[in-house]
N, C-alpha and C positions, 0 to 999 in steps of 0.2 A: 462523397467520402471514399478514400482508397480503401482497396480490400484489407492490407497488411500493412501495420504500424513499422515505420524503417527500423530495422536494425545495427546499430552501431556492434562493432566489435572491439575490445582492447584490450589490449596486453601488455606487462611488464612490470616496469615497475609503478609506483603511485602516480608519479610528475609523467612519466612517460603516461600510462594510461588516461588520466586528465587530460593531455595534451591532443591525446588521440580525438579523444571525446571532443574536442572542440574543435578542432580542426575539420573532423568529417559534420560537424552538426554547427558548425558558426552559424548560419543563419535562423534556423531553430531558434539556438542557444537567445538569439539579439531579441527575437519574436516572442520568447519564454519570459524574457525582460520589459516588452514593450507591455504585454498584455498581465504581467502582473501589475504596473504603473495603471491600466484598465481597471483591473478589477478592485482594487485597492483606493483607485481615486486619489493617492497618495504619490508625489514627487516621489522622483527615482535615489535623489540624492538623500533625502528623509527614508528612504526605504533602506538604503547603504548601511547610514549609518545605524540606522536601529536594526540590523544583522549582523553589523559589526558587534555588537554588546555581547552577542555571544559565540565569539568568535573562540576565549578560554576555553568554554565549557566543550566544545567542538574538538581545543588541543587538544582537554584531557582526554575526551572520551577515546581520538584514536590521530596520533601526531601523523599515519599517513595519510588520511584521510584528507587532511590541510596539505599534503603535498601532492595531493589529486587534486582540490579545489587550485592551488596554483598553475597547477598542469593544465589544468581547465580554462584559467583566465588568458595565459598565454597561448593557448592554441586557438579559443574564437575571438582573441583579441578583443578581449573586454578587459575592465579592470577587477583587480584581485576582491574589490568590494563588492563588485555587481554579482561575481563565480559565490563570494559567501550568500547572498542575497538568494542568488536559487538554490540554497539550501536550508534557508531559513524564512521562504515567502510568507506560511500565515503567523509564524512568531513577529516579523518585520512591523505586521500591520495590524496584527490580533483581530484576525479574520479568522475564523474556522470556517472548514467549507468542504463539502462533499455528504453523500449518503450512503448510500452502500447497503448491501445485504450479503454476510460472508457465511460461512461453511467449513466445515470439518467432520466428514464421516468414516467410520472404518470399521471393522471387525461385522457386526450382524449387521449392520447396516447398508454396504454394499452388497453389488452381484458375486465378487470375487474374493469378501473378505479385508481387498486390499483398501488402503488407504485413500479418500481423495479431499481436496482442500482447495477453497475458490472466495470467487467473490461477482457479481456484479459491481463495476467501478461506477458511480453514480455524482457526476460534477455538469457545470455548466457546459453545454458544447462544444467553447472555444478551445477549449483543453485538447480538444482530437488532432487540434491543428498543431501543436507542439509535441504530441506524444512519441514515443521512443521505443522501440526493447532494447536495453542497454545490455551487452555481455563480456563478463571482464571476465580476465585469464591472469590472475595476477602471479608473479615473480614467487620464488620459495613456497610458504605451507600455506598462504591460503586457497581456502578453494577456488574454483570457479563457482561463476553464480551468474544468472538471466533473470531479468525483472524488467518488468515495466516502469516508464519514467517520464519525464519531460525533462525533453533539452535541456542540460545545464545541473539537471539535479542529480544527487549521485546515488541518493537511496530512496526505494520505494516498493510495492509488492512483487514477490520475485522466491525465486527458490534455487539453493545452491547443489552441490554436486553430492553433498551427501542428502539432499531429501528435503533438509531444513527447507520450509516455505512459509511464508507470512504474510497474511491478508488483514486488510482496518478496514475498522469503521469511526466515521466521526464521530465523536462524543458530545453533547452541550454541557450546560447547566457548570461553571466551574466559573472560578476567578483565576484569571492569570497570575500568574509567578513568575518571578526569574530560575529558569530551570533550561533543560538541555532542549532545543528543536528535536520533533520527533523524524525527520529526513534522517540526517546524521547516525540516528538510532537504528532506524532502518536500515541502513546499510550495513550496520555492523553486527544487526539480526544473521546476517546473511553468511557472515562470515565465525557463524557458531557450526559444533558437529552434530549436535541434538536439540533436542527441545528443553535438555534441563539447565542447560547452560544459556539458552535464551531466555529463563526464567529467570537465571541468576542476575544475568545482564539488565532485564528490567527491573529487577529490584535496586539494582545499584546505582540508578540512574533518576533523580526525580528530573522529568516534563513540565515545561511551561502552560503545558495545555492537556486535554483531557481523551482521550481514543481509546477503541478495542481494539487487541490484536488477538487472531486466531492465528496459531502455530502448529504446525505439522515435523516429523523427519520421517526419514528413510526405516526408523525402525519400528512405525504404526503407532507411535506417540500422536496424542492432539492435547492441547492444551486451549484457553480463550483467556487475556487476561486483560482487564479492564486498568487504563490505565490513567492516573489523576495526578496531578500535580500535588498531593499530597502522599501518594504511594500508589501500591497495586492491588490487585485482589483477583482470583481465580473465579470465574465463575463456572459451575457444574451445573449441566443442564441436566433435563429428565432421564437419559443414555448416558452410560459414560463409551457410549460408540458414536455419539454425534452431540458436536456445537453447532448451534444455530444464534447470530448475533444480528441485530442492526443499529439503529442508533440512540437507544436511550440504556441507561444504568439497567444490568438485572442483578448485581451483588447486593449483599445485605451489607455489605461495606461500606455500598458509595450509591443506593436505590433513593436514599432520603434527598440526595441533589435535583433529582427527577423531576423536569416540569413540564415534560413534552411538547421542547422547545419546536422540536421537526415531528409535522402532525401525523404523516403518514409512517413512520417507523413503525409502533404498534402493529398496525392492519398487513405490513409488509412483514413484521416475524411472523404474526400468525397465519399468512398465507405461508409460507414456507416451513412452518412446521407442519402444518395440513398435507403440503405436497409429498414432502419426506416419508410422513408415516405413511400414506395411500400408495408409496412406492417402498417401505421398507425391506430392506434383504435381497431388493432387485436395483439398487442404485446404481447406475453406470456411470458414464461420462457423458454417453450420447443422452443418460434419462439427465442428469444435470443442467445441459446445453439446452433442453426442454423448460426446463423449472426456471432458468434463469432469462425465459423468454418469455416467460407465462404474465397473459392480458388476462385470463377468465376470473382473476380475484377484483380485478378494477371496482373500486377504487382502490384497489389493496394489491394490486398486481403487482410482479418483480421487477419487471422490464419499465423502467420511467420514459416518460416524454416529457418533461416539463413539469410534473409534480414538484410544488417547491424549487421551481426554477433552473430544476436537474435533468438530468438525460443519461442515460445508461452505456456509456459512449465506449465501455469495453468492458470485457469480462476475460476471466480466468481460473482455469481447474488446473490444479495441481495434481500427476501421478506421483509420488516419490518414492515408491517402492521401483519405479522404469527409466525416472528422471528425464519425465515428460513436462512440460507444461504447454498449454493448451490457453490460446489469447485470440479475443474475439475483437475485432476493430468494427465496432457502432453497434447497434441498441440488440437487445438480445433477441428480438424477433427480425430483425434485417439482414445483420450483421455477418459477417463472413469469419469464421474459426480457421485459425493455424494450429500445427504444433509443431512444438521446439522440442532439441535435445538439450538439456543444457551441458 
């Protein structure tokens, strides 16, 4: 495995930045397409068109966004169908898929006071081989933002120039809907100032599907909002200086859905609530990079190998008070840490 996930850069406008993106990542991009057709078991052209169904919802949410996805399709020379398709992979094939264990701490709970916000990314290992750090410079007021991605997709975890950072976890237990892909949403997490206008955002938007987002900005806000194709809900953990989330329901909103579908989630919050507190008021980055490597809870450890068919294949802490992020390429005890300006 390489030490550091490639970095795309682009700039300008929508269609131009799309075009960038796929021009320097075409092969990626075709690889990001074969191995969804892999995982899915499902025709490429049954994948098409069941992306295409939400191809509106995509206009409304943000009409440049679709002249990225164009820019996209003409620059790795694929079609305009395939570029929607990796933005709408598990909506395509009503697949959910990943694990994750995310974070949000600040105020008493760090060394500094300041803010930090992360995740271990927890998916099957093929994934490593398309991953990305995508960083766009776009044209007039939006900001700049760097995130993590796979070839071809335009939104995913990532924190922008003012702070705004957002971290998931998958969610089970939900019936699908026809509702917005939560990719497309992601990206346009990115391009909020704060975290209350990322709330607003997800309230305005119902999902096909079911996920946590933990949200950070620049002004020591954290948020975690559990998010259901029937709405959203806040969840407030024991601190309101730290969210700690993984993959089953903790609202009293959306807790009765709860069937612990992913067996290890449970054992995996409670390892890291455990870790947290036995470090609280001392939290760094480097104690983080620690936590999110941790085997001594096994079976409940942070760092996966295959638990549930997963693998810990990157990680991420977010500074936003420095406008750091900080991205680990492969499993939290091997794996090799960069950090980015964004």
């Amino acid at each position: 495995m390489p030490n550091q996930f490639p970095l795309i850069e682009v700039s300008g406008s929508p269609y131009e930045m799309g075009y960038q993106h796929g021009a320097q990542a075409t092969d990626l991009v075709k690889k990001y397409l074969t191995w969804i057709e892999k995982l899915t078991r499902i025709s490429r052209d049954i994948l098409c068109r069941n992306a295409m169904v939400f191809l509106p919802l995509i206009e409304a949410l943000s009409s440049d966004l679709v002249e990225e996805i164009k820019g996209l399709a003409d620059g790795a020379d694929i079609s305009f169908e395939e570029a929607v398709l990796c933005q709408a992979r598990a909506e395509a094939s009503r697949k959910p898929d990943g694990g994750c264990t995310a974070f949000a701490l600040t105020g008493t709970a760090t060394a500094n006071g300041k803010t930090l916000a992360g995740q271990n990314q927890d998916l099957e290992p093929e994934y490593a081989d398309i991953a990305i750090l995508l960083r766009v410079k776009p044209n007039g007021s939006k900001p700049r933002a760097l995130m993590f991605t796979f070839a071809g997709q335009l939104g995913y975890s990532g924190m922008n120039q003012y702070g705004v950072a957002h971290f998931a976890n998958a969610l089970y237990d939900f019936q699908w809907q026809f509702g917005l892909p939560h990719y497309p949403l992601k990206r346009i997490l990115l391009e909020q100032p704060d975290v209350d206008a990322c709330i607003d955002l997800l309230a305005q938007h119902r999902t096909c599907s079911a996920a946590n987002q933990v949200i950070c900005d620049g002004h020591g806000q954290i948020r975690d909002v559990e998010i259901h194709p029937t709405g959203i809900a806040l969840f407030h953990d024991e601190s309101p200086d730290h969210l700690l989330h993984a993959n089953h329901y903790l609202t009293p909103e959306f807790i009765s859905y709860e069937s612990h579908s992913l067996k290890d989630s449970t054992a995996r919050l409670s390892r890291m609530r455990s870790l947290i507190k036995q470090n609280w008021g001392q939290v760094s980055v480097e104690t983080m990079k620690e936590i999110l490597a941790d085997h001594l809870g096994d079976p409940a450890g942070i760092c996966r190998h295959g638990a549930v068919g997963m693998h810990s294949v990157s990680g991420y802490i977010a500074e936003p008070s420095v406008g750091l992020l900080h991205v680990r390429c492969g499993h939290g005890c091997t794996g090799t840490w960069q950090t980015y300006e964004v």
